[in-house]
BALUM-379471 format. One record per residue: residue in three letters; x, y, z negated of N, C-alpha, C in turn. Coordinates in steps of 0.05 Angstrom, whole numbers. Last residue first. Layout:
BEGIN
Ala, X, Y, Z, X, Y, Z, X, Y, Z
...
END
This chain:
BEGIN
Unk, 2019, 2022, 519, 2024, 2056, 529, 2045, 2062, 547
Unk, 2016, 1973, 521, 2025, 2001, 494, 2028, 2017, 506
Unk, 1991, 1941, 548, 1967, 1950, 536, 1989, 1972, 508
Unk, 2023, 1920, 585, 2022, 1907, 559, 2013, 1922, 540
Unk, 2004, 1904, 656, 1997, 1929, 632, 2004, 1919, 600
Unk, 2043, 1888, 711, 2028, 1882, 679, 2031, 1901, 661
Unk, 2058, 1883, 768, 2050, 1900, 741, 2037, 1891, 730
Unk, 2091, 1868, 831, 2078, 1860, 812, 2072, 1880, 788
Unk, 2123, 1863, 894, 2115, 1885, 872, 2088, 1866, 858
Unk, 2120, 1820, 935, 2147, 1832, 924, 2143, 1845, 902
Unk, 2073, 1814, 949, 2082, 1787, 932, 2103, 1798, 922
Unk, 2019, 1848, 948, 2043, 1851, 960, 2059, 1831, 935
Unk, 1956, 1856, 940, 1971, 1836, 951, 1994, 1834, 959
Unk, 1957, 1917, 917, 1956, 1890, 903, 1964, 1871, 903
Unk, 1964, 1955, 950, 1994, 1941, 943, 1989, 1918, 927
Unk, 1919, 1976, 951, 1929, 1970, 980, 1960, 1961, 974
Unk, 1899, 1986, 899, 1880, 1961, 923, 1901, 1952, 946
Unk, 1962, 2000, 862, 1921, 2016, 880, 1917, 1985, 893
Unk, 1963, 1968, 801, 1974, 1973, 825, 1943, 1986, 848
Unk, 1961, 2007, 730, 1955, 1985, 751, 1958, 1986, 776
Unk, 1957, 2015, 662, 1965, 2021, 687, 1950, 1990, 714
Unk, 1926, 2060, 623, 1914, 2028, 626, 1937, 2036, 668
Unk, 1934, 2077, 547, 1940, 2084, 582, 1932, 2054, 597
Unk, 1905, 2114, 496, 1915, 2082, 509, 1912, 2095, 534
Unk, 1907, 2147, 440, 1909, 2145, 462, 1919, 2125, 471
Unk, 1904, 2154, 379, 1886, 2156, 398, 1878, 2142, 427
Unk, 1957, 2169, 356, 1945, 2146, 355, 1920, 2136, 368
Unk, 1961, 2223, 376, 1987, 2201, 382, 1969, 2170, 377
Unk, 1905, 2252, 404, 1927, 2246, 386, 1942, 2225, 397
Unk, 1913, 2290, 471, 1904, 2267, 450, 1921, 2259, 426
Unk, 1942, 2317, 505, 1917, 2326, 497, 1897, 2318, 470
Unk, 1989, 2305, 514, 1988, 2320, 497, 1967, 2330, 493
Unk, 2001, 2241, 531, 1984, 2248, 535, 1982, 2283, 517
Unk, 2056, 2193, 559, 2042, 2209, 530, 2020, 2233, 538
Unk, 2084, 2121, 572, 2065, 2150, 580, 2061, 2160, 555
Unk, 2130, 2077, 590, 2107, 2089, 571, 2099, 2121, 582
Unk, 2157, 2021, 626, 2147, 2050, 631, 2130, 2057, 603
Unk, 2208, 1984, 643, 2180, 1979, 629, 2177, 2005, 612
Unk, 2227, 1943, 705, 2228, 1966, 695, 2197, 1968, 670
Unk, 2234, 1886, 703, 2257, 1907, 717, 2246, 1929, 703
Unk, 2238, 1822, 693, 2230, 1842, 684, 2244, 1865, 693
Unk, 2224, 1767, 745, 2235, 1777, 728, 2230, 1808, 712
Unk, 2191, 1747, 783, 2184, 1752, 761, 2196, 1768, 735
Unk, 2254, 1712, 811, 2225, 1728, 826, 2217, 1720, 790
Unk, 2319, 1742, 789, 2304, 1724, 793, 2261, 1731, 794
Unk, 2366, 1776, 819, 2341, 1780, 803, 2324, 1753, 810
Unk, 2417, 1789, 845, 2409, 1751, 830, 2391, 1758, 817
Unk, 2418, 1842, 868, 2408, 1822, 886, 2411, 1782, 875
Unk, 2378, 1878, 825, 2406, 1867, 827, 2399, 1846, 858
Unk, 2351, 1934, 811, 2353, 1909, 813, 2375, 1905, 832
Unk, 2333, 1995, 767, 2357, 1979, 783, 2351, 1945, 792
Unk, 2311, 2054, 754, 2306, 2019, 760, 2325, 2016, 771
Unk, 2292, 2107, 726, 2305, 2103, 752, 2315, 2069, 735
Unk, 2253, 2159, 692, 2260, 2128, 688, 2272, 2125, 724
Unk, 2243, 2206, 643, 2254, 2204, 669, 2261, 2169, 667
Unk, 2195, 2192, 585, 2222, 2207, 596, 2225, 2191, 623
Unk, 2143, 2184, 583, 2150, 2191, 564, 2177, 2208, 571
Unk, 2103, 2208, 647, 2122, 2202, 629, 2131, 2196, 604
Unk, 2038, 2241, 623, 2069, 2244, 636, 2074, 2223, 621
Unk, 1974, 2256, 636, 1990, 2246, 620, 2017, 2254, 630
Unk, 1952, 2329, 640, 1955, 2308, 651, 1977, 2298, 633
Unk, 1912, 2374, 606, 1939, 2359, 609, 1938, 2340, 623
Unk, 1861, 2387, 611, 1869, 2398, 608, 1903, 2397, 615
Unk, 1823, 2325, 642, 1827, 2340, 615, 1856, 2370, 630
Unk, 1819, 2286, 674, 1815, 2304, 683, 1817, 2326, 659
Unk, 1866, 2225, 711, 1851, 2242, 687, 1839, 2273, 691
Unk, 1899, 2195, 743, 1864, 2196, 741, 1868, 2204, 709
Unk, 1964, 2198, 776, 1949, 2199, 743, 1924, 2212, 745
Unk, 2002, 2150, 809, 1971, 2162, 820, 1963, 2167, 789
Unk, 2067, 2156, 826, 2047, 2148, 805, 2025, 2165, 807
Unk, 2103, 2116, 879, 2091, 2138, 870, 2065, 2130, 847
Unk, 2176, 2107, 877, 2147, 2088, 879, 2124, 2109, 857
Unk, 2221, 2096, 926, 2203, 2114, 914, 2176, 2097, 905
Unk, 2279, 2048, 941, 2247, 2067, 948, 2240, 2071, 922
Unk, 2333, 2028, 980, 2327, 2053, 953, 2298, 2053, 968
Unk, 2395, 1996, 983, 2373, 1997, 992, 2357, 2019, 958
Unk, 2458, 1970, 1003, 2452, 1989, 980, 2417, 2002, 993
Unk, 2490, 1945, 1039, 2473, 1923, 1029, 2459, 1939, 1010
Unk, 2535, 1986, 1050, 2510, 1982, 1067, 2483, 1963, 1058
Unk, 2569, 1973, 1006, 2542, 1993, 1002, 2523, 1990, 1027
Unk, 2587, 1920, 969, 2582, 1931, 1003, 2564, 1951, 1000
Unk, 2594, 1913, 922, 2621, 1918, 930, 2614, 1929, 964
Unk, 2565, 1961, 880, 2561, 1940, 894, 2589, 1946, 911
Unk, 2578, 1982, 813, 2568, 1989, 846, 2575, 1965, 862
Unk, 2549, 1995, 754, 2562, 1975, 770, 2555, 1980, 799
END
């Protein structure tokens, strides 16, 4: 669905910091690109990410995400970890 004004059409990057030191680094499960709308209601759900680890078994492994220190307080961007990976 394209917006009927594109100048109103806005885009950022939102970079993933991965702390591990093994052999593999986690990834992705697959390529993810978000969309919000401009009737998103505040809290609402926009994008919901999994990770895989090829170092670790499948059942093994837990990912613990979370925002750095210096976006914590930013009222626009929020994250919750629902602890599956």
């Amino acid at each position: 669905l394209l917006p009927d004004n594109p100048s109103q059409v806005g885009s950022v990057s939102v970079t993933v910091k991965v702390l591990d030191v093994n052999d593999n680094a986690p990834e992705f499960a697959r390529f993810y690109e978000g969309f919000v709308c401009e009737n998103a209601k505040a809290g609402q759900l926009i994008q919901t990410v999994s990770a895989i680890d090829r170092d670790d078994p499948q059942e093994g492994q837990h990912f613990y995400y979370s925002l750095a220190p210096e976006a914590a307080n930013n009222p626009n961007f929020t994250l919750r970890d629902n602890q599956g990976n």
